[in-house]
C-alpha positions as CSV (number, residue, x, y, z in Angstrom):
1,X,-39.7,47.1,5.4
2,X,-39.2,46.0,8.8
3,X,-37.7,42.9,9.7
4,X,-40.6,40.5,10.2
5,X,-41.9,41.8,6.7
6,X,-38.5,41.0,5.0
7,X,-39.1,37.4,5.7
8,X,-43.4,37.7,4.8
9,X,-42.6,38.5,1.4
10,X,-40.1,35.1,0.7
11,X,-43.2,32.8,2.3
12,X,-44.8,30.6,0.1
13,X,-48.4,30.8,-1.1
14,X,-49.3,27.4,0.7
15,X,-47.3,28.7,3.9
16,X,-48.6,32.2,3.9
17,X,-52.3,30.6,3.6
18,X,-52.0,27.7,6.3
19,X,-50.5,30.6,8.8
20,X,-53.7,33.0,7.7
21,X,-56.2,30.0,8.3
22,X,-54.7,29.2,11.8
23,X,-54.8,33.3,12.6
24,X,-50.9,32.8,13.4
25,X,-50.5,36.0,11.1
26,X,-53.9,38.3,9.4
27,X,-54.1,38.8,5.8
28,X,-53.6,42.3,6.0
29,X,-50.4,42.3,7.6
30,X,-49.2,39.8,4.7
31,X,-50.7,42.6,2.1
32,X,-49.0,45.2,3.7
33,X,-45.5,43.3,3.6
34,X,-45.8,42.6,-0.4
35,X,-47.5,46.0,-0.9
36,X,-43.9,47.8,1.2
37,X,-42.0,45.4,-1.1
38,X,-43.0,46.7,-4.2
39,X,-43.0,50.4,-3.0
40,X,-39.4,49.3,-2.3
41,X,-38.1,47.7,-5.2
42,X,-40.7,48.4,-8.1
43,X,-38.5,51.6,-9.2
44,X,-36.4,48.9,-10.7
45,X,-38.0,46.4,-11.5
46,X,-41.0,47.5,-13.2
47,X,-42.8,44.9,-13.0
48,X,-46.3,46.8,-12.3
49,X,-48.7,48.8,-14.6
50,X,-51.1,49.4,-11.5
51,X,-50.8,48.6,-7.9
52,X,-54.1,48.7,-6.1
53,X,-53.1,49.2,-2.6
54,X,-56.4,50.3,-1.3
55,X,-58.5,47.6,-3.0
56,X,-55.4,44.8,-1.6
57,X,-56.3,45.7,1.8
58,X,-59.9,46.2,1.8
59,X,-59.7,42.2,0.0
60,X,-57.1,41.4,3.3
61,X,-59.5,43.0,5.3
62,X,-62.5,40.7,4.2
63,X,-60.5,37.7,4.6
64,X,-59.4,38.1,8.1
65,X,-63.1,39.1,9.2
66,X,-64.4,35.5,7.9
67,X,-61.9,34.2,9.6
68,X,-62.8,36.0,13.2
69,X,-66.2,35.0,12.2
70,X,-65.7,31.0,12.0
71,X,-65.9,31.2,8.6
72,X,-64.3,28.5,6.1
73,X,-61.1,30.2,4.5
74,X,-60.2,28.8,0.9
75,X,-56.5,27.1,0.3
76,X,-55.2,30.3,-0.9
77,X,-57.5,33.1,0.8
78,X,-55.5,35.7,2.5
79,X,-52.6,35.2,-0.7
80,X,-51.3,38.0,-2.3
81,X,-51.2,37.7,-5.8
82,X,-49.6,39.8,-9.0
83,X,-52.4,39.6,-12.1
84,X,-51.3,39.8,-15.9
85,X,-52.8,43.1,-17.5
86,X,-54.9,41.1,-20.4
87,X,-57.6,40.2,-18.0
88,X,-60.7,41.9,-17.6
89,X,-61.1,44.0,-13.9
90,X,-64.0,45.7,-13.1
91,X,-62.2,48.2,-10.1
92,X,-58.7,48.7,-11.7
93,X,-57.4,49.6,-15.6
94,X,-56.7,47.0,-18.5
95,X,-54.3,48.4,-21.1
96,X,-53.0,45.2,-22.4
97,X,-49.8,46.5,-22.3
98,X,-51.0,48.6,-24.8
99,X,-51.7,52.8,-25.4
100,X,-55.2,52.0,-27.3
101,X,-56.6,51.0,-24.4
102,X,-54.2,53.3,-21.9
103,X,-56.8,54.4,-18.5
104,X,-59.4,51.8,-19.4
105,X,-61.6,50.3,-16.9
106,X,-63.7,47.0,-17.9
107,X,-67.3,47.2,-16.5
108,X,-66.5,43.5,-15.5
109,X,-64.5,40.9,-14.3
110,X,-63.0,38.0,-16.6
111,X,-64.1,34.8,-15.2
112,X,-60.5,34.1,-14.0
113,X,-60.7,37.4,-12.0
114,X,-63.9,36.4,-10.3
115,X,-62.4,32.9,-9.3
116,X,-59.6,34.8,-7.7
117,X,-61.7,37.2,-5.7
118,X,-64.2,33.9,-4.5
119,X,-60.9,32.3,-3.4
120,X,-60.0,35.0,-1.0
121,X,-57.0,36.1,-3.0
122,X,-55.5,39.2,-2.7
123,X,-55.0,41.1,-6.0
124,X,-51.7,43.5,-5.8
125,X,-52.5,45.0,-8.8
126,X,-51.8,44.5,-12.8
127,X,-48.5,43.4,-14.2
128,X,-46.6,44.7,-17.3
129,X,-46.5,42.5,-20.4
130,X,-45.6,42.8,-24.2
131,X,-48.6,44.7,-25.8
132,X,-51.6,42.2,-26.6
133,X,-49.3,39.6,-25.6
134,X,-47.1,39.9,-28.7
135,X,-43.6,39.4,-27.7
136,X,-41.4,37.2,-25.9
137,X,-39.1,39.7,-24.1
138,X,-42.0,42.5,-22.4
139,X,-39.8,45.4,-24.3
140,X,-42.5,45.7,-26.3
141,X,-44.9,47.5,-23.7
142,X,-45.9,50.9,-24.2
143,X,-45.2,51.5,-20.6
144,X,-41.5,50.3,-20.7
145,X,-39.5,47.3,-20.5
146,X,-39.3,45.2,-17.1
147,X,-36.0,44.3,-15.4
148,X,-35.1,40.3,-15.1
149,X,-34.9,40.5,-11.2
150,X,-31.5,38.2,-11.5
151,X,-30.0,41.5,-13.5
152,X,-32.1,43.8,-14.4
153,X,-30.1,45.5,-17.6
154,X,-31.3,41.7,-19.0
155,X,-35.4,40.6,-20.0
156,X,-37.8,38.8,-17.9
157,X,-38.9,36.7,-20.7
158,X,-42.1,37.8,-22.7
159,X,-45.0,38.3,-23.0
160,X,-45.2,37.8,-19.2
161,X,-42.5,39.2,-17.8
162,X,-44.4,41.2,-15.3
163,X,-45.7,38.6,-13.4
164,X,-42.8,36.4,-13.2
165,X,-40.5,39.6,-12.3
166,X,-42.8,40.0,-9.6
167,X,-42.7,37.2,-8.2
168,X,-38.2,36.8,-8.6
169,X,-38.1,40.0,-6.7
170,X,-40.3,38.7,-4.1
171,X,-43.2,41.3,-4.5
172,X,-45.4,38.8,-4.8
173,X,-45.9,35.0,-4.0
174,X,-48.5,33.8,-6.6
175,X,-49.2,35.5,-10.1
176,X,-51.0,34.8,-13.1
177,X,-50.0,34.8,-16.7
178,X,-51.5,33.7,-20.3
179,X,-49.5,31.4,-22.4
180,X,-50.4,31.9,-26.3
181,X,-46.5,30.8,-27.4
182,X,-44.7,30.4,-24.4
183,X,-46.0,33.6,-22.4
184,X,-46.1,31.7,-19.4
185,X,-43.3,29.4,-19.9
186,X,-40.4,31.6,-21.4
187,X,-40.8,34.1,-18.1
188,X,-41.0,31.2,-15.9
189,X,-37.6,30.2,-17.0
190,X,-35.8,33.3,-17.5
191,X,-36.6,34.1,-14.1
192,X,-36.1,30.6,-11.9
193,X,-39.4,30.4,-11.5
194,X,-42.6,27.8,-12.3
195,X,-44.7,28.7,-14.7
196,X,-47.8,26.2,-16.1
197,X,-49.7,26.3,-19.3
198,X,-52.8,24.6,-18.5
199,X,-55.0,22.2,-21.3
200,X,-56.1,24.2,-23.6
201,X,-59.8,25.2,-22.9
202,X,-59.0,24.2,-18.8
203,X,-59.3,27.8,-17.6
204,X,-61.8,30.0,-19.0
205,X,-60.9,32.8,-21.5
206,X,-64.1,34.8,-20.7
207,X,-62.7,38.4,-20.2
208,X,-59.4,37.7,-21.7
209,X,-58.3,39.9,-24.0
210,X,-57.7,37.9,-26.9
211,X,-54.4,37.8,-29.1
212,X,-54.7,34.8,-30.8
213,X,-58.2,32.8,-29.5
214,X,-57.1,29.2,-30.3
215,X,-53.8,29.4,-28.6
216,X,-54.8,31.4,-25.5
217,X,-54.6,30.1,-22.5
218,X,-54.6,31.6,-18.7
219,X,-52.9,29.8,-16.0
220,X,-50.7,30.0,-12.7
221,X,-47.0,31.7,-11.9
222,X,-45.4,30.4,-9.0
223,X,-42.3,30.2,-6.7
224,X,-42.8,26.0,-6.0
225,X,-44.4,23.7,-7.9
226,X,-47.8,23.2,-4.8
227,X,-47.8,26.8,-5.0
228,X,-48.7,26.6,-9.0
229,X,-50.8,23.7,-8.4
230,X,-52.9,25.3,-5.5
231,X,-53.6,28.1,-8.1
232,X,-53.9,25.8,-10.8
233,X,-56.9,24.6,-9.1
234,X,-58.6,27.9,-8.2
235,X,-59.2,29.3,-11.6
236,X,-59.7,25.9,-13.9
237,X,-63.1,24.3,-14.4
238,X,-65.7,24.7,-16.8
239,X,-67.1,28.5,-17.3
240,X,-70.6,28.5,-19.7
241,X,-69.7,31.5,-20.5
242,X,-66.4,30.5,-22.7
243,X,-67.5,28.2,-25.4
244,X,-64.1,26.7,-25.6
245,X,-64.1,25.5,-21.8
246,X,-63.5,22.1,-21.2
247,X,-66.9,20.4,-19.5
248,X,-64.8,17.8,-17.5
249,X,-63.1,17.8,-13.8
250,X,-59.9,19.6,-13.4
251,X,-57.5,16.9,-13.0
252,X,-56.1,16.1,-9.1
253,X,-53.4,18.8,-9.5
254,X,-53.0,19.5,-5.9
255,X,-52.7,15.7,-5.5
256,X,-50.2,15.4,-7.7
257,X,-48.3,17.7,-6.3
258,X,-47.7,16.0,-3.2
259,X,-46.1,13.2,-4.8
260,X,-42.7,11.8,-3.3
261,X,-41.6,9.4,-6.0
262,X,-42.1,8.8,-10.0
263,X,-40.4,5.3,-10.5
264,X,-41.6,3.7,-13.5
265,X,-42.8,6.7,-14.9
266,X,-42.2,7.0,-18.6
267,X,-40.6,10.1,-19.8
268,X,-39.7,11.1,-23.4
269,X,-36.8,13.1,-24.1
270,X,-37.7,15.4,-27.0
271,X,-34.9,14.6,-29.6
272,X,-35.8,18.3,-31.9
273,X,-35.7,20.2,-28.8
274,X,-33.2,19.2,-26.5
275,X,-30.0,20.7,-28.5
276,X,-28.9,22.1,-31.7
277,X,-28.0,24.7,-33.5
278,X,-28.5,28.5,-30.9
279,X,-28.7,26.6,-27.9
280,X,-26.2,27.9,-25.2
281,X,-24.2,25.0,-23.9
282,X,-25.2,26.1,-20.2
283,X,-28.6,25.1,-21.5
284,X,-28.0,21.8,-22.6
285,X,-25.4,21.1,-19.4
286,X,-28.0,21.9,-16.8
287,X,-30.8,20.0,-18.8
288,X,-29.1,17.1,-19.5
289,X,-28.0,16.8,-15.8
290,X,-31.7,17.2,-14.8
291,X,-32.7,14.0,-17.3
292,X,-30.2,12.5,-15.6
293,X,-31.7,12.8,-12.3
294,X,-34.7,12.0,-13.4
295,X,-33.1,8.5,-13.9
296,X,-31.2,8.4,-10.9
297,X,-34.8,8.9,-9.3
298,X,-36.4,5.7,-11.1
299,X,-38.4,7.6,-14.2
300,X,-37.8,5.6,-17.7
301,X,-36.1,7.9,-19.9
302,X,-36.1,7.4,-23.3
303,X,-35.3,10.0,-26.8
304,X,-38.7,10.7,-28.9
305,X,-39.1,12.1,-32.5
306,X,-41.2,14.5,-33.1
307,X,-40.5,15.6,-36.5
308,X,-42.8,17.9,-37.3
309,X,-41.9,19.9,-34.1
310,X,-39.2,21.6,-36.6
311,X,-42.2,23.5,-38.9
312,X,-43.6,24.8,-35.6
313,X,-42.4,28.1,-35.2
314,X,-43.0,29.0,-38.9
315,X,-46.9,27.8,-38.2
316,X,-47.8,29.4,-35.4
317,X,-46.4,32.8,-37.0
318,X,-49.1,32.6,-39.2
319,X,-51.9,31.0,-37.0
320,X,-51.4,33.7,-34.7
321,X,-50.8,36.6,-36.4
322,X,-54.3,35.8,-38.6
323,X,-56.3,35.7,-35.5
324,X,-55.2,38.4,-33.9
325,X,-55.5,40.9,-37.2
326,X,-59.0,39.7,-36.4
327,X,-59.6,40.1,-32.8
328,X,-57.6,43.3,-32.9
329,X,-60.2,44.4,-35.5
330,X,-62.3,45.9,-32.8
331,X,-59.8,48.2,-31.2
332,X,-61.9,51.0,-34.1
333,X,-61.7,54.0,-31.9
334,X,-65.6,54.3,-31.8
335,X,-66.5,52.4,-28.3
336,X,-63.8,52.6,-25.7
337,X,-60.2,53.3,-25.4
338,X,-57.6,55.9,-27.7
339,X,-59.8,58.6,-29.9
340,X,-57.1,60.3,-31.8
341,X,-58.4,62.9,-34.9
342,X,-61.8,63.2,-33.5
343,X,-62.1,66.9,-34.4
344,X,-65.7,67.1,-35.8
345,X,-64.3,67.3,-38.9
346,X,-62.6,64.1,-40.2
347,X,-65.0,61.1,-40.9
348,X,-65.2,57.6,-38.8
349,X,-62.3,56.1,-40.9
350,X,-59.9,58.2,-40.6
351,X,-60.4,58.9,-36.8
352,X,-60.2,55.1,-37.0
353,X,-56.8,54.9,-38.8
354,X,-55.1,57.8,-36.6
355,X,-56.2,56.0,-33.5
356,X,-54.5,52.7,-34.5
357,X,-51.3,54.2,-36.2
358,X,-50.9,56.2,-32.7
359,X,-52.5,53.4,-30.5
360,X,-50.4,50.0,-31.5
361,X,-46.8,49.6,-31.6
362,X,-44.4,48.3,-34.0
363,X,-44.6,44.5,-33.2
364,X,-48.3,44.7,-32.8
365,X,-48.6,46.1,-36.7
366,X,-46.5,43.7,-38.0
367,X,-48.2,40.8,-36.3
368,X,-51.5,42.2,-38.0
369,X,-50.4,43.1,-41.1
370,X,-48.5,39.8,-41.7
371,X,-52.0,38.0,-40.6
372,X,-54.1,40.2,-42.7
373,X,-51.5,39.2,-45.5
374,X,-51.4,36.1,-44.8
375,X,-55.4,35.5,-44.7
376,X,-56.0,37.5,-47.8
377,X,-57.7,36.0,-51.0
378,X,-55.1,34.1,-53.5
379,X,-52.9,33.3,-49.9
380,X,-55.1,32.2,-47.7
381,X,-54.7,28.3,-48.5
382,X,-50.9,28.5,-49.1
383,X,-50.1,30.4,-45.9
384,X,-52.9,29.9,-43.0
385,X,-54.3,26.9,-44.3
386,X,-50.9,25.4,-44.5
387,X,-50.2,26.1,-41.4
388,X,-53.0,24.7,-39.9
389,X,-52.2,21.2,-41.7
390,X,-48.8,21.7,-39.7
391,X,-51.0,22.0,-36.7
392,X,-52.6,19.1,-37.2
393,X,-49.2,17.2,-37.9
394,X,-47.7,18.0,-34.3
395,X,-50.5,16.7,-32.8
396,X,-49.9,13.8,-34.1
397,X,-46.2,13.8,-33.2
398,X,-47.5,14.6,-29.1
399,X,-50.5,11.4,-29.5
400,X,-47.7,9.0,-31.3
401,X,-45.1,10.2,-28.3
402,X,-47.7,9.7,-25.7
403,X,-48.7,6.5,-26.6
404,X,-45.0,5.8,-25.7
405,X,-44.3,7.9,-22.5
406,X,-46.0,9.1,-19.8
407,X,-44.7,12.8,-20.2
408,X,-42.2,14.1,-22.3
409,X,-39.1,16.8,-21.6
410,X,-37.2,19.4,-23.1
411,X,-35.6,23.1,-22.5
412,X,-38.0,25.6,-22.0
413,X,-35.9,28.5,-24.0
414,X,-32.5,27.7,-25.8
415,X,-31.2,30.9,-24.2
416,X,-30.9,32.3,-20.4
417,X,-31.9,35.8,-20.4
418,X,-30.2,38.0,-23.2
419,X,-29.7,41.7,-22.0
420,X,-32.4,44.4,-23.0
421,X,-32.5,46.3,-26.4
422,X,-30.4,43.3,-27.7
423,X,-32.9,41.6,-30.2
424,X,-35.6,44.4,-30.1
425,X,-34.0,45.1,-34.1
426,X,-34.5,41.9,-35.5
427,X,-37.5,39.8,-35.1
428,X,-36.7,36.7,-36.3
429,X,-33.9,36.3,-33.4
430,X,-36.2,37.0,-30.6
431,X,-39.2,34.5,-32.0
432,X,-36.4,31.9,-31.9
433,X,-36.9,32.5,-28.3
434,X,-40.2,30.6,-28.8
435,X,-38.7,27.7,-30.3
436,X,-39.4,24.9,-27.6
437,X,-42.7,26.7,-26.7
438,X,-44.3,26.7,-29.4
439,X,-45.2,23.5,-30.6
440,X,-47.4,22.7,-26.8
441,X,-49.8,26.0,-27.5
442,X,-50.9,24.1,-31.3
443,X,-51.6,21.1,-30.0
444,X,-53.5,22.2,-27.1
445,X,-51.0,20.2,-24.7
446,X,-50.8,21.2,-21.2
447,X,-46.8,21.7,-19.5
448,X,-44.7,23.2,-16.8
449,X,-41.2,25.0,-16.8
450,X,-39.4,24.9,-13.9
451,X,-36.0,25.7,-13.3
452,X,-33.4,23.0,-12.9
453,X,-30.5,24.8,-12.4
454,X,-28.2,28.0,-13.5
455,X,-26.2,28.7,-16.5
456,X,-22.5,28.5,-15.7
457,X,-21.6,31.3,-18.0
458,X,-24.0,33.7,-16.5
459,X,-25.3,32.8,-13.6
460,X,-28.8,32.7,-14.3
461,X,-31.6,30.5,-14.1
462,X,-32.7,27.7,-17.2
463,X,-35.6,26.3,-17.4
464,X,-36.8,22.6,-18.0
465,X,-40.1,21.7,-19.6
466,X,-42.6,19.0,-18.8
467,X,-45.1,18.4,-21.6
468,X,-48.6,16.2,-20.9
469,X,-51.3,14.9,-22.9
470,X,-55.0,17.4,-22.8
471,X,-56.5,17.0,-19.1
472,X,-53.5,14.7,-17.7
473,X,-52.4,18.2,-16.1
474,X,-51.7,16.2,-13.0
475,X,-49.0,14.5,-14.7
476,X,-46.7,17.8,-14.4
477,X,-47.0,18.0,-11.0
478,X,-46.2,14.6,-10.2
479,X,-42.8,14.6,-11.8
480,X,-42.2,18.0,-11.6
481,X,-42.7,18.2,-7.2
482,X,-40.4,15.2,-7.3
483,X,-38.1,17.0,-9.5
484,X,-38.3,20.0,-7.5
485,X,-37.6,17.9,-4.1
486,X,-34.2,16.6,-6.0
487,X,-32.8,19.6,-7.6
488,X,-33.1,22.0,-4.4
489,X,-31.3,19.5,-2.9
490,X,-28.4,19.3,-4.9
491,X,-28.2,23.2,-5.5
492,X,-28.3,23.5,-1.4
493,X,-31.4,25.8,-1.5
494,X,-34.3,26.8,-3.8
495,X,-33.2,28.7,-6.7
496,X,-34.1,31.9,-6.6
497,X,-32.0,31.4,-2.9
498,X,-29.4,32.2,-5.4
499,X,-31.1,35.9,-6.9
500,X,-28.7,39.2,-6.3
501,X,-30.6,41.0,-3.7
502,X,-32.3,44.0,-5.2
């Protein structure tokens, strides 16, 4: 890359599109900068399934002729963007991370998608991600792990890892990721960057591949916290054709994000969350210190109990897994994606069961054999029904907390990012990952990790969450642009300032 595209790449989505609108730079010469940047550093990182160079430019191309034309430009038209491969694209491959659906081209766009292309964003491509979702590392792809841009022999967080990777190593400024567990989140903080799980039902699931379809939720990956809200507000709003959209206005996110104070603001320190037993003290230091300023910047801080919060992890891996040895169900081999065994010879159900034993990797058959198990007759109420009675009790723990606090705070993941291959052998350790994620995606909550600092043992970057009640989205962005404002302040510079250069 020359020079001038060197310094594209690290612009920021609201930057890049203010300079687009006022035709100090044309959309394609930003596409061309992120498209040479992952040409450049992609070898390494990984963090691409497909790049669509042809179909970036000819989007970059369309922008900049509304613009000659007096046309209106969107807030992020002209924006390159890096798009999690779980969401249906009509013009590039879907694999879900996966091999059953390896070469697979939707014959539509997922609601989400279409939003995008409306908004005048620029699609890179598809981003690499733990297969259906299922893993909170991305070494669970068939197509290979992704590098953590900070060092790459460590994960980018899961099942997302893609996307954030992409946007660490600067390929892009603006990606998208889905957050069933903490898919959004964990990323997000492994990497130094902002990740948001919307509301639950605030961004249509219409051509989202489902994993697990009452946890699912799409929503923005970002560098700063306008960037996420700008995208935020681009693909939420009610979609007829998901019957779990929310019919209500997406929350002043964009707003919010232009806050410059939060005194007064009530914040709850989650007490089963914050420390304990596997959290790395580099954690807790750099999260307590960012409580702290949140004090020092007027917000109330108190602790909250939330004491179901500690069956959480144990629920969900039963919710999830049930549902998805359900919506996996239709992966038969008969309509679209692998055929292994088809020989003329051998009948529907075996063709069936060669294609899914080749097909699906290890995590995803476990995940749908323990949901099969666990929804099975003589089980079902003492396994997925009790879980969903757990469900039911940490939503009560977030409405008691809220009726005390405005928003409420913990660390995103009790780890920084532990190197590659290290956990891959023992499942339990890497769903512990999940452990401050988890309890958000049951109740439907909507929150934000962001980074607030870097590890002193390692290095890298920790991330801090900020949890709001359903469709007070707005909330995050309030306190976490103030929070934002105050930490790259003390650390000199914005985090990822701090990233090894690739």
């Amino acid at each position: 890359m020359n020079g001038n595209a060197a310094e594209i790449v690290r612009w920021s989505a609201a930057r890049i599109a203010a300079a687009v609108r006022a035709g100090d730079i044309g959309a394609v010469e930003v596409a061309r900068a992120h498209l040479a940047r992952i040409e450049a550093v992609d070898e390494k990182v990984r963090a691409f399934l497909h790049v669509d160079a042809e179909g970036a430019l000819a989007q970059a191309r369309a922008v900049d002729a509304r613009r000659a034309a007096g046309g209106r430009l969107g807030p992020l038209a002209g924006v390159p963007l890096a798009l999690k491969d779980v969401f249906a694209t009509r013009d590039m491959p879907t694999t879900c991370g996966s091999r059953v659906l390896q070469g697979w081209v939707p014959p539509y766009d997922a609601t989400l998608t279409r939003r995008l292309r409306e908004a005048g964003v620029v699609i890179l491509g598809k981003t690499n991600m733990d297969e259906f979702a299922m893993g909170s590392s991305t070494e669970n792809s068939a197509y290979g792990p992704t590098g953590n841009p900070w060092d790459l022999s460590r994960i980018p967080g899961g099942s997302g890892g893609g996307s954030a990777a992409a946007l660490a190593a600067f390929q892009a400024p603006l990606a998208i990721g889905t957050d069933t567990g903490g898919s959004i989140r964990l990323p997000a903080a492994l990497t130094g960057t902002v990740g948001v799980k919307p509301t639950y039902g605030a961004v249509s699931r219409y051509g989202l591949v489902a994993y697990s379809s009452s946890l699912d939720q799409g929503g923005p990956c970002a560098r700063t916290v306008l960037d996420a809200a700008l995208l935020h507000e681009a693909i939420a709003g009610h979609d007829p054709l998901d019957s779990t959209s929310i019919d209500a206005p997406v929350p002043p996110v964009v707003e919010a994000a232009g806050a410059e104070e939060i005194r007064g603001v009530r914040v709850g320190v989650v007490k089963e969350l914050a420390a304990g037993e596997g959290y790395q003290a580099g954690v807790e230091r750099r999260f307590g210190e960012a409580v702290e300023l949140l004090t020092a910047l007027g917000a109330e801080v108190v602790e909250v109990s939330c004491p179901s919060f500690d069956d959480a992890l144990a629920a969900y891996y039963l919710i999830a897994p049930s549902e998805a040895s359900s919506n996996l169900a239709r992966f038969d081999a008969m309509r679209y994606g692998l055929r292994v065994g088809d020989d003329g010879v051998r009948s529907a159900d075996e063709v069936m069961a060669l294609t899914r034993q080749a097909g699906f990797g290890a995590e995803v058959k476990r995940r749908i054999m323990l949901g099969t198990y666990a929804l099975s007759s003589g089980y079902y109420d003492a396994y997925y029904g009790s879980a969903q009675k757990v469900r039911t009790l940490i939503a009560r723990d977030f409405d008691a907390a809220f009726a005390r606090v405005d928003v409420l705070v913990s660390p995103t993941t009790p780890t920084t990012a532990f190197p590659l291959g290290e956990r891959v052998d023992d499942p339990v350790a890497m769903y512990l990952a999940d452990l401050c994620t988890i309890p958000a995606n049951l109740a439907g909550n909507a929150v934000m990790s962001l980074p607030c600092g870097l590890a002193p043992e390692d290095g890298l970057p920790v991330g801090m969450q900020i949890f709001a009640p359903p469709m007070a989205d707005d909330r995050l962005y309030r306190v976490g642009a103030v929070l934002e404002r105050a930490l790259n302040e003390r650390w000199g510079r914005p985090l990822l300032d701090h990233a090894a250069q690739l």
